[in-house]
C-alpha positions in Angstrom: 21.8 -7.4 -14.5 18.3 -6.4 -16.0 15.5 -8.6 -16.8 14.8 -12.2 -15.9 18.1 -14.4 -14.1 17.8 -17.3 -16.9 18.4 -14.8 -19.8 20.5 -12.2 -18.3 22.9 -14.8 -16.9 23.9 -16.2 -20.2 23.7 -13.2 -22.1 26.6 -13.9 -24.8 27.4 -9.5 -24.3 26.2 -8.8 -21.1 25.9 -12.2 -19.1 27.9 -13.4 -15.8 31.5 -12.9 -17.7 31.2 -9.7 -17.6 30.9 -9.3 -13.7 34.2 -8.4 -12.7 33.0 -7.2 -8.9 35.4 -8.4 -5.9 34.4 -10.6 -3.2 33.9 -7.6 -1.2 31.2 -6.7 -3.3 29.4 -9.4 -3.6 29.7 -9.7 0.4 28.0 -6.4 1.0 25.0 -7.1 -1.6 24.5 -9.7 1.0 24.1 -7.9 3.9 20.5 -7.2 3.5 19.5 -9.7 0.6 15.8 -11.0 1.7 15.6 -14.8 0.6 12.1 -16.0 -0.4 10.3 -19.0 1.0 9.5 -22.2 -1.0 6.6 -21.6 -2.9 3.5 -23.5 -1.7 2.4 -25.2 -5.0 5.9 -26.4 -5.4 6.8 -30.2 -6.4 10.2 -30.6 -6.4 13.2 -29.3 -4.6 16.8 -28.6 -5.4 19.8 -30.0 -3.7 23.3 -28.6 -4.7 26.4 -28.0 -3.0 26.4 -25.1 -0.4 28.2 -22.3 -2.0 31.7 -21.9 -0.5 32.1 -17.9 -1.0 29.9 -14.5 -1.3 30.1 -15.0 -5.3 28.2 -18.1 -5.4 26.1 -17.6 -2.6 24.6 -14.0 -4.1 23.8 -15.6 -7.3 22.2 -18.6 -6.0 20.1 -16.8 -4.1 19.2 -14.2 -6.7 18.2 -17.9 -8.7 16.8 -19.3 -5.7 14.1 -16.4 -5.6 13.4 -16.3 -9.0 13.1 -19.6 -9.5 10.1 -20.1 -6.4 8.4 -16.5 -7.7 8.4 -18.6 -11.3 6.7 -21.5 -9.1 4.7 -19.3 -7.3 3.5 -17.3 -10.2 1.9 -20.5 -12.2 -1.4 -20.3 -9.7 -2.2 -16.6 -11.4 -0.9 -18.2 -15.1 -3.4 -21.5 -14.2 -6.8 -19.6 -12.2 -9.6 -21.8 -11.0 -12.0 -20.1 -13.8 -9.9 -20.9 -16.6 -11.3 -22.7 -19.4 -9.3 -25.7 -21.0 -8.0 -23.7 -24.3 -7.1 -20.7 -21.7 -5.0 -23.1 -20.0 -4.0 -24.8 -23.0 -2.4 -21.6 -24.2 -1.1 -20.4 -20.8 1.0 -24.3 -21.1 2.4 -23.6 -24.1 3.5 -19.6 -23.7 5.3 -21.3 -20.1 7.3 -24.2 -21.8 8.0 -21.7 -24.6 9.8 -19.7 -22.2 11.4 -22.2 -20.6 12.3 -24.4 -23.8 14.1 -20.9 -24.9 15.9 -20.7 -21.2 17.7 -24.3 -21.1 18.6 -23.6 -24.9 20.4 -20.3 -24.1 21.8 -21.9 -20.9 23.3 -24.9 -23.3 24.6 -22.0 -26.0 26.6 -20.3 -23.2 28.0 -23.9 -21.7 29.4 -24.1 -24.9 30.7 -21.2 -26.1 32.1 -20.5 -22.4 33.6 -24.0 -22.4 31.9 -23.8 -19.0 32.8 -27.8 -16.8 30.9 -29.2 -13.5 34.1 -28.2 -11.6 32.3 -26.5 -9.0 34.9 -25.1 -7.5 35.0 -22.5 -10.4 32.5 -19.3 -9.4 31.2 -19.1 -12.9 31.1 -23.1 -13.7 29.4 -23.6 -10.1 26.7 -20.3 -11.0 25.5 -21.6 -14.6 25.1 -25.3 -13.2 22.8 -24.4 -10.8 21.2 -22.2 -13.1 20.8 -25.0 -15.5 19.3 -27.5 -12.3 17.1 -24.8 -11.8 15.8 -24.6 -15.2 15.3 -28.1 -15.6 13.4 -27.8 -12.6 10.9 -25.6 -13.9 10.4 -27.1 -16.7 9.5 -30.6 -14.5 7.3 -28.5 -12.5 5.5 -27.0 -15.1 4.8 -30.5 -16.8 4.2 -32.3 -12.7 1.7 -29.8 -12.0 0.0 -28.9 -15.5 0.8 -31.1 -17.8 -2.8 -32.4 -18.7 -3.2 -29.1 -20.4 -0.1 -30.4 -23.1 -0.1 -32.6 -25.6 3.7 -32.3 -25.9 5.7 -35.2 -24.9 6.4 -35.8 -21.1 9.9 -36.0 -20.0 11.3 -37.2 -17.3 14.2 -35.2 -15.8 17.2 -37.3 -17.1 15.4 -36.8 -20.5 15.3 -33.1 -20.0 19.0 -32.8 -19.5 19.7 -35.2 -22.5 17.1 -33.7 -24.6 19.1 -29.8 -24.0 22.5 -30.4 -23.0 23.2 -33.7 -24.2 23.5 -34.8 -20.8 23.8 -38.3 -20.5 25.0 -38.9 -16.9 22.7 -36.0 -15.3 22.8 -36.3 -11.6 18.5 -37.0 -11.0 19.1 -36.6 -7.2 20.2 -32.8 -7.8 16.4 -32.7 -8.4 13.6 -34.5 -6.5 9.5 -34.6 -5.2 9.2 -32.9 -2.1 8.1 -35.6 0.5 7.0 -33.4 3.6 3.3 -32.1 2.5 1.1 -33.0 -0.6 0.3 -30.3 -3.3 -2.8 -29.8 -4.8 -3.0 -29.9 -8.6 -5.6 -28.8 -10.9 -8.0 -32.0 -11.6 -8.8 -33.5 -14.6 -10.8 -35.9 -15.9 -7.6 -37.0 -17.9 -5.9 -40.0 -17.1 -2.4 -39.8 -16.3 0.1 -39.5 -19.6 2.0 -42.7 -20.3 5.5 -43.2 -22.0 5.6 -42.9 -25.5 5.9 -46.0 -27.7 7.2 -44.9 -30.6 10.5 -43.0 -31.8 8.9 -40.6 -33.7 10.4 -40.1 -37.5 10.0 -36.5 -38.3 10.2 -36.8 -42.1 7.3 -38.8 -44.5 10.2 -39.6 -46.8 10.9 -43.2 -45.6 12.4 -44.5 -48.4 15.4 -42.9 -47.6 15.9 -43.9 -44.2 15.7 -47.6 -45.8 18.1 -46.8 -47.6 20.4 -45.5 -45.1 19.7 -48.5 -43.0 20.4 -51.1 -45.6 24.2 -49.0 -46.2 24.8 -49.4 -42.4 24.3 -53.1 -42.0 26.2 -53.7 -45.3 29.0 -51.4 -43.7 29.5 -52.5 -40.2 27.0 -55.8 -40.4 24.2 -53.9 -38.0 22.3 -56.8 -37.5 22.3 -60.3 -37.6 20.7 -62.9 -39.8 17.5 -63.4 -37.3 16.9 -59.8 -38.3 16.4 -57.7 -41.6 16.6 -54.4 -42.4 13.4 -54.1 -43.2 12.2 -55.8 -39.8 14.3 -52.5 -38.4 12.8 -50.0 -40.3 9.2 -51.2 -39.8 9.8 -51.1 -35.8 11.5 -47.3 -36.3 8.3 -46.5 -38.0 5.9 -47.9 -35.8 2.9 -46.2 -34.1 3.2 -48.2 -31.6 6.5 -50.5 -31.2 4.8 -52.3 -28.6 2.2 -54.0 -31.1 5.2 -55.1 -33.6 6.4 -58.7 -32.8 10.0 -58.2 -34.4 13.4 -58.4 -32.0 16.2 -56.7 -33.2 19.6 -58.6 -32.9 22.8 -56.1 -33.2 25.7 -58.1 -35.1 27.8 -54.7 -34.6 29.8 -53.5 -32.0 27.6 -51.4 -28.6 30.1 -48.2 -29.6 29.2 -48.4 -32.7 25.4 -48.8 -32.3 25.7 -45.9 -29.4 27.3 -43.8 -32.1 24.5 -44.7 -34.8 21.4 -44.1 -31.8 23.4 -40.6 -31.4 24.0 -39.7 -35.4 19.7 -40.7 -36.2 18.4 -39.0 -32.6 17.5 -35.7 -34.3 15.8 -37.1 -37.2 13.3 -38.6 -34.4 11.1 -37.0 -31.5 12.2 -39.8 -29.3 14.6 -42.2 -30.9 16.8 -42.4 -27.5 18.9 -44.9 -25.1 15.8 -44.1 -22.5 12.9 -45.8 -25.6 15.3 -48.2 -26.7 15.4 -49.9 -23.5 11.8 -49.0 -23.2 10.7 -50.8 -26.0 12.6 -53.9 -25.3 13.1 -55.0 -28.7 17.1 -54.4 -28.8 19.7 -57.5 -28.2 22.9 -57.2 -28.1 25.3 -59.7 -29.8 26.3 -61.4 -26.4 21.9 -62.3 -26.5 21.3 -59.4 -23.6 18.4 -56.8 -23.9 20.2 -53.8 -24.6 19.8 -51.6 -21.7 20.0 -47.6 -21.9 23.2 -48.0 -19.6 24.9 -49.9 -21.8 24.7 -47.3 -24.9 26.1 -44.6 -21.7 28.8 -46.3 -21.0 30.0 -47.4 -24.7 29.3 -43.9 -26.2 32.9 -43.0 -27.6 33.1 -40.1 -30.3 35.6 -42.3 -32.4 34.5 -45.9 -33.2 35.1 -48.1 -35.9 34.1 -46.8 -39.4 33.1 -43.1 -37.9 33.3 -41.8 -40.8 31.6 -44.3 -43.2 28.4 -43.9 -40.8 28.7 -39.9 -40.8 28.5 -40.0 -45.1 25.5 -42.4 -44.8 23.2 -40.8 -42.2 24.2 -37.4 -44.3 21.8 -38.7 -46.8 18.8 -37.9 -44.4 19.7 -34.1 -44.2 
């Protein structure tokens, strides 16, 4: 395969499908393949089952070295004797890259109906493909993400924010705890969360709108709260200066469904902020916790289809 792993992978005409060499094969290629060593400046580490045949271990390791000489290569893409707009515009041309890998990778899940049955060659390859990806992308933020003013992601987020991964496994993924790496300083503080969800659009009059036909629909909220209270905290700069509590009168499915239906209309409108802002209780008086909206996501709950006309208005 020519050209980078992440793209040649998941090429849709010439990606891993179309590898149709026998274990043999894959056996001899191994005979001689050089492994790299962990790259010096790196942050994080991947843990992932040991592959169980030549397959799997050839294209691990073809991911393995190109993922550490991706590492590697951001001391050159950062120098010393860089000014802040050269590194500014190193930052972006990096996540660029990346931001187009863990899109492609999501493309090809889907239209190879690949699983996480790792026992599959192909399903086992393009998962650790995707952990490494998401990996990058977390090193590139851990290491230069002063240089950004792109919102920070944690690594849950990452998978969620590409692959609508929900239950990604964080402990594929974690900080190296043998040696300390040395960063570029800055005279930055260190980025905090976000507080706000981010609308995209300046046309809030229709999201009101929207809002008041969902309560009417599947009584959203209760009587402590008002539409209007909700809208003002969706809106808000900062939801951790507004002094409104949102109490849920519906169902947790069918507020998981709603948080999933308005999530692209928003930069950050997720279960991870919700619970974050600590403004959400549920009918039963709980703060509404980014679990919760996990476990109750269903794709079917009451009045689907009412909600799906509604939010259409914001399109």
């Amino acid at each position: 395969m020519k050209g980078s792993i992440f793209s040649s992978l998941v090429s849709i005409t010439n990606g891993l499908h179309r590898d149709n060499r026998q274990e043999k094969d894959f056996k001899y290629l191994l005979s001689d393949f050089k492994l790299n060593q962990k790259a010096n400046n790196a942050v994080f580490k991947v843990n992932f089952k040991k592959p169980l045949n030549a397959k799997k271990e050839y294209y691990q390791k073809l991911i393995i070295n190109e993922t550490e000489n991706t590492v590697a290569s951001f001391v050159k893409e950062f120098p010393k004797n860089a000014t802040t707009p050269e590194n500014k515009y190193s930052y972006t041309i990096l996540l660029n890259k990346f931001d187009k890998y863990l899109n492609d990778i999501a493309t090809y899940i889907n239209k190879r109906g690949i699983t996480t049955d790792l026992n599959n060659d192909d399903n086992y390859i393009i998962n650790y493909l995707k952990v490494s990806v998401i990996r990058l992308y977390a090193e590139l933020q851990e290491q230069y993400g002063q240089f950004s003013e792109n919102t920070k992601f944690s690594i849950s987020e990452i998978a969620e924010k590409y692959f609508n991964d929900e239950t990604f496994d964080v402990s594929l993924i974690e900080k190296n705890t043998t040696k300390k790496v040395a960063t570029k300083k800055t005279s930055k503080t260190k980025a905090t969360p976000k507080t706000s969800f981010g609308y995209k659009s300046n046309d809030t009059s229709t999201l009101l709108t929207v809002l008041k036909q969902v309560n009417l629909k599947i009584d959203l909220l209760d009587n402590r709260t008002t539409v209007e209270h909700l809208h003002q905290l969706l809106l808000a700069k900062d939801f951790a200066n507004t002094e409104s509590q949102i109490y849920l009168q519906c169902e947790t499915t069918q507020f998981s469904y709603l948080v999933t239906k308005l999530k692209p209309f928003f930069n950050g409108f997720n279960p991870t902020a919700i619970e974050r802002s600590g403004k959400f209780i549920t009918k039963t008086g709980t703060l509404l916790k980014a679990n919760n909206l996990h476990k109750n996501k269903i794709h079917n709950p009451k009045e689907k289809e009412e909600i799906d006309k509604i939010i259409q208005q914001l399109q």
